[in-house]
DODRENKE-721965 format. One line per 8 residues: their letters; for each residue x, y, z of C-alpha. Coordinates in steps of 0.05 Angstrom, whole numbers. Each point is the difference from the previous one (the first is absolute). Last residue first. Layout:
BEGIN
a> X Y Z; ...
//
This chain:
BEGIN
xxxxxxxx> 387 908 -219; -45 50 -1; -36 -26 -63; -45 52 -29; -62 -29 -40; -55 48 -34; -73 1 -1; -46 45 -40
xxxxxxxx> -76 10 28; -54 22 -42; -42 -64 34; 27 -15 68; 37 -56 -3; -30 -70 12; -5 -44 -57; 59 28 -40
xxxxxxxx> 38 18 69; -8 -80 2; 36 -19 -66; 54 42 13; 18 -25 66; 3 -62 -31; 42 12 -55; 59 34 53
xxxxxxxx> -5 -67 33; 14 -37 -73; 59 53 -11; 26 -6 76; 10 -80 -13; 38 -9 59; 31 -65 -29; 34 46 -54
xxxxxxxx> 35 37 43; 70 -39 -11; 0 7 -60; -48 27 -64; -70 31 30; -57 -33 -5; -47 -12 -73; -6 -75 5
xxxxxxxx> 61 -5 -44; 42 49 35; 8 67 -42; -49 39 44; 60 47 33; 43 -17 -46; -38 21 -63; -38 48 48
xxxxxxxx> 72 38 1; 25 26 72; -26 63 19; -32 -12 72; 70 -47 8; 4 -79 5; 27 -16 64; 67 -25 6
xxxxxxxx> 15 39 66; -60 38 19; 14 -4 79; 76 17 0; 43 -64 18; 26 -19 -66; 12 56 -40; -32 5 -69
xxxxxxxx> -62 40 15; -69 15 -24; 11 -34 -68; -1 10 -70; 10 -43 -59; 27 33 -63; -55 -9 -48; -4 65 -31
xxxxxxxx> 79 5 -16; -2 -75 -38; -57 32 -45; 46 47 -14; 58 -41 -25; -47 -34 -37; -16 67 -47; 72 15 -6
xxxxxxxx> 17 -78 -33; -65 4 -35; 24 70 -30; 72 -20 -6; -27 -68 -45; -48 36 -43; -71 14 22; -63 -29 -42
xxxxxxxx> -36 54 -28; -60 42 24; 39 46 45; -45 -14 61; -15 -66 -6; 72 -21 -6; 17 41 64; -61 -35 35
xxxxxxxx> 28 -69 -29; 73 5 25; -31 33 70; -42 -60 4; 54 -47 -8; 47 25 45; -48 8 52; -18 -80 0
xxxxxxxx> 72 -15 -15; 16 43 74; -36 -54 27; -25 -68 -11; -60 -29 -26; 48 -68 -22; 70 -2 -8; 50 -53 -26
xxxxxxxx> 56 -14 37; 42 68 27; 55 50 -17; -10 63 38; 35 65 -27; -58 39 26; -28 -17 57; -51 -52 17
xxxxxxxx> -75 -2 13; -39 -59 0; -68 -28 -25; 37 -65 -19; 70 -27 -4; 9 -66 -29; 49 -54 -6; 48 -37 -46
xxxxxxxx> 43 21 -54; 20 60 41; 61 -34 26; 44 59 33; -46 37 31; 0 73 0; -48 32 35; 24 90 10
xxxxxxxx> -29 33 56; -59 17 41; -26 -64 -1; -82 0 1; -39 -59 4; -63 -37 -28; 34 -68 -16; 71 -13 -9
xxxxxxxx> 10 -69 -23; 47 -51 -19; 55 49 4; 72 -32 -21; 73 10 17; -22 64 42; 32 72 8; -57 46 19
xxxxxxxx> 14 79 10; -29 42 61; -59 17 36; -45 -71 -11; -76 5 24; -42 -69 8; -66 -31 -31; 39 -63 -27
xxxxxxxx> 76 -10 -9; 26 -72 -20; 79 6 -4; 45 -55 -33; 67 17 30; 31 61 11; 62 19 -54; 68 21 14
xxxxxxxx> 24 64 -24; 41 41 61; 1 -57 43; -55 -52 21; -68 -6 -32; -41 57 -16; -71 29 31; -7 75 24
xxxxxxxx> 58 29 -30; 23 54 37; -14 73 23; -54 -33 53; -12 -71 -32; -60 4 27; -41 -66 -11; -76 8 21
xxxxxxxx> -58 -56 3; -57 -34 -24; 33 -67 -10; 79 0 -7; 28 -71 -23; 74 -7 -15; 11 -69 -32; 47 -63 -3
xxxxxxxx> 71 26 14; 40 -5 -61; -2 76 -17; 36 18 70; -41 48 48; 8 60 14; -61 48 25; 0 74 22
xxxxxxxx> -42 24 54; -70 -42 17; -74 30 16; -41 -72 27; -79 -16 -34; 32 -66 -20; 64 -19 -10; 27 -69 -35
xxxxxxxx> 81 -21 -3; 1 -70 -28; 74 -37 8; 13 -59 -51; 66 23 -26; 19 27 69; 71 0 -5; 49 -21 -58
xxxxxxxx> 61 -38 18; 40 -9 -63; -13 63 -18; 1 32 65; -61 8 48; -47 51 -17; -27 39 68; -64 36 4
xxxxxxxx> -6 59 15; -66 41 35; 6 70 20; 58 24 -43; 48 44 22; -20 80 -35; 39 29 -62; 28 70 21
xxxxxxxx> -28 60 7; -50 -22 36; -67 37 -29; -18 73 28; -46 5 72; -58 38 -18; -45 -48 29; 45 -7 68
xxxxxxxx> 64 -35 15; 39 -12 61; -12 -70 9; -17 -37 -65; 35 -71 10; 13 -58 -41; 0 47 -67; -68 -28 -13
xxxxxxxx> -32 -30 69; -9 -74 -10; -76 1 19; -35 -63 14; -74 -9 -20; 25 -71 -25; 74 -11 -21; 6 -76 -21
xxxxxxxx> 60 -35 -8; 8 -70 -32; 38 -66 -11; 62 34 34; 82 8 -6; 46 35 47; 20 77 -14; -77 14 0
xxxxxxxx> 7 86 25; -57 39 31; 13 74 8; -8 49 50; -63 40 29; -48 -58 10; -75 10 6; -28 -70 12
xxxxxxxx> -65 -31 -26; 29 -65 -26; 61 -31 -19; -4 -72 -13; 61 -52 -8; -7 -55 -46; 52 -66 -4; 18 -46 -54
xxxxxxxx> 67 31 -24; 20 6 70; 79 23 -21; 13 42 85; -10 73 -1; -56 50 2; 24 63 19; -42 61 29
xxxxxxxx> 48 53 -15; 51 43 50; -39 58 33; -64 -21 0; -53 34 44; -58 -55 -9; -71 45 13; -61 -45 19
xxxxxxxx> -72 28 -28; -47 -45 42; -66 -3 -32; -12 -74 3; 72 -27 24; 61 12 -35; 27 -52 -40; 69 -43 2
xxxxxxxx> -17 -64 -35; 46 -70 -9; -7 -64 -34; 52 -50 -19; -53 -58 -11; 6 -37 61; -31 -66 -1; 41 -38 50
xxxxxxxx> 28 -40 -53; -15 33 -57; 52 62 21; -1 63 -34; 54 35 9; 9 49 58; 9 73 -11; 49 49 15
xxxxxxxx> -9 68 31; 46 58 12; -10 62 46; 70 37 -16; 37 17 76; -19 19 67; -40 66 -17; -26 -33 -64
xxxxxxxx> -75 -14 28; -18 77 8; -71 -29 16; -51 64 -4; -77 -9 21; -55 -24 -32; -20 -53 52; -10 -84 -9
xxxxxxxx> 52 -20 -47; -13 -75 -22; 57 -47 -12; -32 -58 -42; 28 -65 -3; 21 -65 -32; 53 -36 45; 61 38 5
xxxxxxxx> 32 -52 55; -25 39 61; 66 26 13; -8 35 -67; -73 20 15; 26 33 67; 50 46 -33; -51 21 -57
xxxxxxxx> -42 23 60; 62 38 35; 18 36 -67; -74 20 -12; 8 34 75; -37 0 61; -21 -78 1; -80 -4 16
xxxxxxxx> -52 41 34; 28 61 -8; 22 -7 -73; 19 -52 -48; -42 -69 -3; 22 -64 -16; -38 -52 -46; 22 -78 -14
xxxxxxxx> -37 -20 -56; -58 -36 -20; -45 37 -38; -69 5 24; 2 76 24; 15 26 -84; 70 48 -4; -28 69 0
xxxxxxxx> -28 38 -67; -74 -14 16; 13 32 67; 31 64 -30; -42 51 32; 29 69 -1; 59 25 55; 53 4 -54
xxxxxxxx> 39 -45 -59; 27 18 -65; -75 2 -29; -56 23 23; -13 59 -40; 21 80 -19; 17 8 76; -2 51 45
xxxxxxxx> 31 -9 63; -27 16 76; 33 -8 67; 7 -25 65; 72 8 27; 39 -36 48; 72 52 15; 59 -17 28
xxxxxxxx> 31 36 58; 72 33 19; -30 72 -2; -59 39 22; -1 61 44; 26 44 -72; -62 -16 -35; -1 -61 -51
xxxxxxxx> -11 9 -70; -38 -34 -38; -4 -3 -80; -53 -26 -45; 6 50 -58; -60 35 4; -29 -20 68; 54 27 31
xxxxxxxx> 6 -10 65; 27 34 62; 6 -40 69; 0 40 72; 46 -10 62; 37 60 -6; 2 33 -57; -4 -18 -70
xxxxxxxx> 53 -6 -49; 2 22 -74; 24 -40 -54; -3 38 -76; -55 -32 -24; -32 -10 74; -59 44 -3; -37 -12 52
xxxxxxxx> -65 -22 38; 4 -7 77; -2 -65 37; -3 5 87; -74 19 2; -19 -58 -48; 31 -57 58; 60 -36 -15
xxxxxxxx> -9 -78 21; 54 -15 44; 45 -73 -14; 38 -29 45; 60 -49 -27; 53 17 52; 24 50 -51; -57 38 -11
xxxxxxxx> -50 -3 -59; -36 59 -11; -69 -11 -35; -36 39 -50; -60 -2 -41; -26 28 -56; -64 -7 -41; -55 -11 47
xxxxxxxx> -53 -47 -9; -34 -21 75; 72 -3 47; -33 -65 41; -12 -46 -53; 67 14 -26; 40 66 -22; 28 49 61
xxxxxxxx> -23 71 -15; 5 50 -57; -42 21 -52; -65 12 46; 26 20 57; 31 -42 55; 31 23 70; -62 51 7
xxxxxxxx> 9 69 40; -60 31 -44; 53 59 -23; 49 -53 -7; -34 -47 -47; -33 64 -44; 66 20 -4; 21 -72 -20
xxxxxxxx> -48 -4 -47; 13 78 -32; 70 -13 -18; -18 -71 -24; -45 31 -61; 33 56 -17; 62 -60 -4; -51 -34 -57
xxxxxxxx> 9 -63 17; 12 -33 -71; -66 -39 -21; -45 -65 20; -65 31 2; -49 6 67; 44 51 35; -6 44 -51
xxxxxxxx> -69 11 6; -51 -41 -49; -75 24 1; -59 0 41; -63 -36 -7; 32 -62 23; 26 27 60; 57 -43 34
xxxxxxxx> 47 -9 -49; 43 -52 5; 77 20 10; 56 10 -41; 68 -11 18; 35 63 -19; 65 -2 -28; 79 12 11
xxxxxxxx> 38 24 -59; 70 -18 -5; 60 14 7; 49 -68 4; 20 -42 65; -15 -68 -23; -39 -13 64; -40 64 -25
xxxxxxxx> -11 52 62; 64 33 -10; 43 19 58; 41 53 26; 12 -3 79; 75 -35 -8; 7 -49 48; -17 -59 -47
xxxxxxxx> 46 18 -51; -1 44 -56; -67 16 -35; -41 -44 45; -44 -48 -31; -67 -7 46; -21 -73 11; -64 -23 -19
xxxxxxxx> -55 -20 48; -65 14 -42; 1 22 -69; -69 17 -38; 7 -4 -67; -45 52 -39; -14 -17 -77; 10 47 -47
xxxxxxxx> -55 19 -51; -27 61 37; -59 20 -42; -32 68 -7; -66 -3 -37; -14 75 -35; -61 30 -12; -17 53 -54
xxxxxxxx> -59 37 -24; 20 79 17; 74 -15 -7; 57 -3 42; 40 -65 -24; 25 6 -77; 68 -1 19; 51 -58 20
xxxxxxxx> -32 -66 -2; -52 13 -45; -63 40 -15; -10 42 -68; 17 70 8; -52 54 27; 35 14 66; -45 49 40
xxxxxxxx> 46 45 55; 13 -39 62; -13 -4 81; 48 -34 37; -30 -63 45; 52 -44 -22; -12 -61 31; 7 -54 -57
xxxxxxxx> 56 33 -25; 24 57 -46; 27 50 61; -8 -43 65; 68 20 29; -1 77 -23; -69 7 41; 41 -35 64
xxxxxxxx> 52 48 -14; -31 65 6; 26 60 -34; -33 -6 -60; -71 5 32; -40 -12 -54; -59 58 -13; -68 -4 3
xxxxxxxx> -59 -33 -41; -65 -34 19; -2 4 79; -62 34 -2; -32 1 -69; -46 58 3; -54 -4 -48; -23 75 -8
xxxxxxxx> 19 75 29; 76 -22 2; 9 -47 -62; 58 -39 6; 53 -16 -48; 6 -67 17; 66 -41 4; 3 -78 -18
xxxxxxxx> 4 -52 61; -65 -29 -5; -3 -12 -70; 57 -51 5; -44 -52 36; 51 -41 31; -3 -67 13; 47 -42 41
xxxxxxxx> 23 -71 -13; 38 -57 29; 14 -52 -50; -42 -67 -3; -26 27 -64; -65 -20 -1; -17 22 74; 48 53 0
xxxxxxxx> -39 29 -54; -66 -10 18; 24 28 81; 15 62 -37; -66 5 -42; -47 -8 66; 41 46 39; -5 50 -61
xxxxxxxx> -82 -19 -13; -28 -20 -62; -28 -64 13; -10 -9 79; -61 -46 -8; 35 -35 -55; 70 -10 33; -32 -43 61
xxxxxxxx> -47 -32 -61; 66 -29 -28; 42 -12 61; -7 -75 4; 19 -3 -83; 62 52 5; 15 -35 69; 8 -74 -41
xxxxxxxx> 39 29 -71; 57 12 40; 53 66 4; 44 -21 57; 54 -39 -35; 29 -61 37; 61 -33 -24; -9 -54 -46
xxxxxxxx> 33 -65 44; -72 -16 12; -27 -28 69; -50 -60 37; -8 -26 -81; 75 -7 -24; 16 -53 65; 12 -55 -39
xxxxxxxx> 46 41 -54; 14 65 18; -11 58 46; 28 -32 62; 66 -10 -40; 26 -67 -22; -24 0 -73; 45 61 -7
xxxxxxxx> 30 -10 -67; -49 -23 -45; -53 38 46; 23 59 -12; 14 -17 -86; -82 -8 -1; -7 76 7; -68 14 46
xxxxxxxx> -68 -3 -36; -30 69 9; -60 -6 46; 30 47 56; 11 60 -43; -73 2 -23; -10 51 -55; -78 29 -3
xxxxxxxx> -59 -34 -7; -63 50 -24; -47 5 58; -80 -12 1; -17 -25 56; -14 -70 -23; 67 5 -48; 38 16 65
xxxxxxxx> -23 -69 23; 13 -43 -59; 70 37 -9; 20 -16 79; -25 -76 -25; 68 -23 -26; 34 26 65; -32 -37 47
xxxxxxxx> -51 26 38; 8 17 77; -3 72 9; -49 6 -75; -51 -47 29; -44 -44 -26; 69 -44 -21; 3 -14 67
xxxxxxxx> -63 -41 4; 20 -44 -62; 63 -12 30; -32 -35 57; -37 -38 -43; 64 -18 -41; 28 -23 63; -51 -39 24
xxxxxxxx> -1 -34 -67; 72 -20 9; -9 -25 66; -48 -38 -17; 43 -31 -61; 59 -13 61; -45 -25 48; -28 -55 -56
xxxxxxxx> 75 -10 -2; 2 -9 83; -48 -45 -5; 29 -49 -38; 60 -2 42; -40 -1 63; -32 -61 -32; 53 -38 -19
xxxxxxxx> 32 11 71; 48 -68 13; -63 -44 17; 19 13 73; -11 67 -12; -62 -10 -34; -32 -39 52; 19 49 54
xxxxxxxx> -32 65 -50; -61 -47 1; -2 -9 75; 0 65 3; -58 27 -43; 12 44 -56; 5 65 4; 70 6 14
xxxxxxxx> 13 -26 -74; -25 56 -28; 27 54 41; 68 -21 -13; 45 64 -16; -48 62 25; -26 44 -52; 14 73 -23
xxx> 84 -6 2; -5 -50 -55; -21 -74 11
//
């Protein structure tokens, strides 16, 4: 029976001295009972199903059409019920996600924007139609973005008639000299007062006009950081710190809140943006004045700090930690450093920075924090349970953390005096393990062994929505020739490199980040490139000649942000699945030395900065490389709704880009002189479609919030050019194009008529 029956009910109906008989008969009739048990159970089932499918909570998701059809509503894009890539579960059958366990949870990360609330809410947004809250909670409803609405023809200037039709609070001057109004010029919250703008609505201009609304979306997605450990800017006494473990500038965010009044509209405490440092000035004034040790942005995070943004703790020596109330933080300006007195703390919410008042020294810092994100990938505090190591394996498990060994070195220490049977090394906490303080951290494998059944296995993951940081200073090395054996990296943030100078069966990088460069302390976004060529963040070693290395080894990420790869051209295969290789000021992908070739590379749904060097590309599907592809056997292979750089020398191509734009500017010029174009004019007129389709993105530094986000003016022949319509690389699971077609369709049944809508992304 399934969970709605009780195994055996049948048979325990019958009379005892029956169910006696047929035990000592050897149980023929229990046996054929329990298959009649098994049909009933079946047809309870489907009953029961029956009953839930009258009801749009509990349907499944085949009928969600049936029901919005008997109200009326037109479907609209359904992230969840996309079929999820079959190459996952190919090579993670033994995730929580895959295989057996596929239907309890989906290795496709979760997208907010459903078809299921759109149907529920559809007589909700009916009896509302028209209205601003109304509209707003629409569009973050089928967008799964945060929203706000702004009716542009509230904030335009009146002349005002004096004897007739006085429009108080219609017009008035900008105060210049504040900086709050300065702050919230051209956003959501700008409550400025404008001159008509007739032009045609878009991104930029166009806004303040008599008919005209505008849906602000924040795009980025908010990471809440619990725990992590401060970076200090030169030692541990020194009382200049940077919130980010990795110690770079960057913003910190709001974590938004539910909003309590659904007739009112979004604040910006409810949306996932930059904290405005306006904004924080006046909370912790308002904190102080009312004598409170929390305010609204900042306060201790957990079930008992509500949703603040910030926290701080001082560590002490002997291990005691002090929570730092509101009263004692004051918002800065820390770009040049500036010290506080006394026994305050000064942050910058702009950059990130702390700085410690003159009573405070000799402590280490436990900060709470918030990151903006693009997705969930490279690891962070988002649910990755489908993407852990599945419960009913058999293996040998350790945990990292307070409950368990303190170090990653100290676990790994206890498996090898174990006998390295198969195991998994879990990391409990997000905080910072500088694990090469004693020497390199190194790990080597067991073989597989038939005789006891080990099969050579071993994981180091973070837990569920832990976000641990690896300070490397020497690299992760994989020694030891264990041509059969897999090691699995998963979840894990580590600022170094990983190095295979052994041999392996298989590595797999999953939600891990390798951080480009190794390490990006000190920098900011307008931080210039290295000047010189960056260390690698993954190599792989080749052997000799007449010893190669690693001829068999499979290196596979998934949703994890690498540096620079090397690995030899005999090795087996280099697999990245929907996501980013920077190769910084470098080449992104190449084999050993200054021309060697990568090995076969299969690249789906990711983002490339830097040149490709392979021996052959079986596929490249739906990605961008910033940088030249040339492979070295193009007889073989395919790329396919892809961008690559000019110069790139790849297998045949399919839907891909800048040939797309290359051949429509050839025929455009051709249409518009009438004759076909000679070989300077085709070769002139190509060149500029190559110009237009120049991807852009928000960012190109790793650890700023917008990093390899596709830009507000980036081409719609990238930004649409996946074969379902998404986005090329590694944002095309997000499918923002298909959420964006939603929206649309609903302000067509709902917006006011006369009406003209307009989208501004915020971030």
């Amino acid at each position: 029976m399934n969970g709605r029956g009780e195994e055996g009910r049948l048979y325990r109906q019958l009379p005892a001295f029956w169910r006696q008989r047929d035990a000592e008969t050897g149980g023929q009739l229990r046996a054929l009972l329990g298959v009649i048990e098994a049909q009933a159970a079946v047809l309870e089932d489907d009953v029961f199903r029956l009953h839930d499918g009258l009801f749009v909570e509990t349907a499944d998701p085949w009928a969600i059409p049936y029901i919005g059809d008997l109200v009326g509503t037109t479907p609209l894009f359904d992230a969840s019920s996309q079929p999820e890539p079959a190459l996952w579960h190919t090579l993670f059958p033994d995730l929580a996600g895959a295989g057996a366990l596929a239907g309890i949870a989906r290795l496709m990360p979760a997208i907010a924007a459903r078809a299921r609330p759109d149907v529920a809410k559809t007589i909700y947004y009916r009896r509302r139609k028209g209205t601003a809250p109304m509209l707003e909670e629409l569009a973050r409803d089928v967008t799964g973005w945060p929203a706000r609405l702004v009716e542009f023809f509230e904030t335009l200037g009146w002349t005002q008639a004096i004897r007739n039709h006085v429009r108080a609070g219609a017009g008035g001057w900008t105060d210049l000299r504040s900086t709050r109004v300065a702050e919230m010029i051209e956003g959501a919250f700008d409550r400025s007062t404008r001159t008509v703008d007739v032009r045609p609505f878009d991104a930029f201009v166009g806004r303040h006009g008599i008919p005209k609304i505008g849906f602000f979306l924040w795009r980025l997605r908010p990471r809440p950081l619990d725990g992590v450990s401060a970076r200090a800017e030169a030692s541990p006494a020194d009382w200049r710190w940077r919130a980010s473990p990795l110690g770079q500038d960057a913003p910190l965010f709001i974590r938004p809140r539910r909003e309590d009044d659904e007739t009112g509209q979004a604040t910006e405490l409810h949306v996932p943006g930059p904290i405005r440092p306006g904004l924080f000035h006046d909370d912790l004034v308002a904190a102080r004045d009312a004598g409170a040790s929390v305010s609204d942005l900042f306060g201790p995070f957990g079930s008992g700090g509500g949703e603040t943004s910030v926290s701080i703790s001082l560590l002490a020596a002997d291990g005691t930690e002090s929570v730092v109330p509101a009263n004692r933080v004051r918002c800065m300006t820390l770009e040049p450093w500036a010290r506080p007195s006394g026994d305050l703390v000064g942050v910058d919410v702009r950059s990130g920075r702390i700085a410690l008042g003159s009573d405070l020294s000799s402590v280490r810092l436990r900060i709470g924090l918030v990151q903006g994100a693009v997705a969930d990938l490279g690891g962070g505090p988002y649910g990755r349970a489908a993407w852990l190591v599945r419960p009913d394996l058999t293996l040998r498990r350790y945990t990292v953390g307070e409950d368990g060994h303190s170090t990653l070195r100290d676990a790994l220490d206890a498996w090898a005096a174990d006998g390295k049977p198969d195991a998994l090394v879990r990391i409990a906490d997000s905080r910072s393990y500088h694990e090469t303080v004693s020497g390199p951290l190194t790990i080597e494998p067991a073989d597989p062994d038939p005789v006891t059944g080990r099969r050579g296995l071993l994981a180091i993951e973070a837990a569920d929505r832990a976000w641990p940081h690896l300070r490397l200073d020497q690299p992760l090395t994989i020694t030891g020739d264990h041509p059969e054996s897999m090691v699995t990296l998963s979840g894990l943030l580590i600022e170094g490199a990983v190095s295979v100078i052994g041999s392996l069966r298989r590595l797999r990088l999953m939600h891990c980040t390798l951080v480009p460069g190794r390490s990006i302390a000190g920098t900011g976004p307008l931080s210039p490139a290295p000047a010189s060529p960056v260390e690698p963040s993954l190599t792989v070693a080749a052997g000799t000649g007449a010893n190669p290395r690693n001829t068999g080894l499979s290196v596979e990420c998934a949703f994890s942000i690498l540096g620079p790869v090397r690995m030899p051209a005999h090795a087996r295969q280099f697999v990245a699945l929907d996501s980013i290789v920077d190769g910084v000021n470098t080449d992104a992908i190449a084999g050993p030395g200054s021309s060697g070739d990568a090995p076969p590379l299969v690249i789906e749904r990711s983002t490339v900065f830097g040149n490709i060097r392979a021996i052959r590309l079986p596929m490249l599907d739906t990605s961008i490389v910033l940088g030249s592809v040339r492979i070295a056997r193009r007889a073989e292979g395919c790329v396919r709704f892809s961008y690559t750089g000019e110069g790139s020398q790849t297998p045949r191509r399919v839907r891909c880009q800048p040939d797309l734009a290359e051949a429509d500017a050839i025929e455009d010029a051709e249409a518009a002189k009438g004759v076909p174009l000679t070989g300077a004019q085709r070769a002139a007129a190509a060149a500029r479609g190559r110009r237009r389709m120049q991807p852009v993105f928000g960012s190109l530094r790793y650890g700023q919030p917008a990093y390899a986000q596709l830009g507000r003016s980036c081409p719609s022949g990238i930004g649409t050019g996946a074969e379902d319509g998404a986005a090329m690389g590694v944002t095309c699971h997000l499918k923002e194009p298909q959420r964006l077609g939603n929206l649309g369709r609903r302000l067509d049944e709902y917006l006011p008529l006369g009406l003209e809508p307009g989208i501004v992304f915020v971030t």
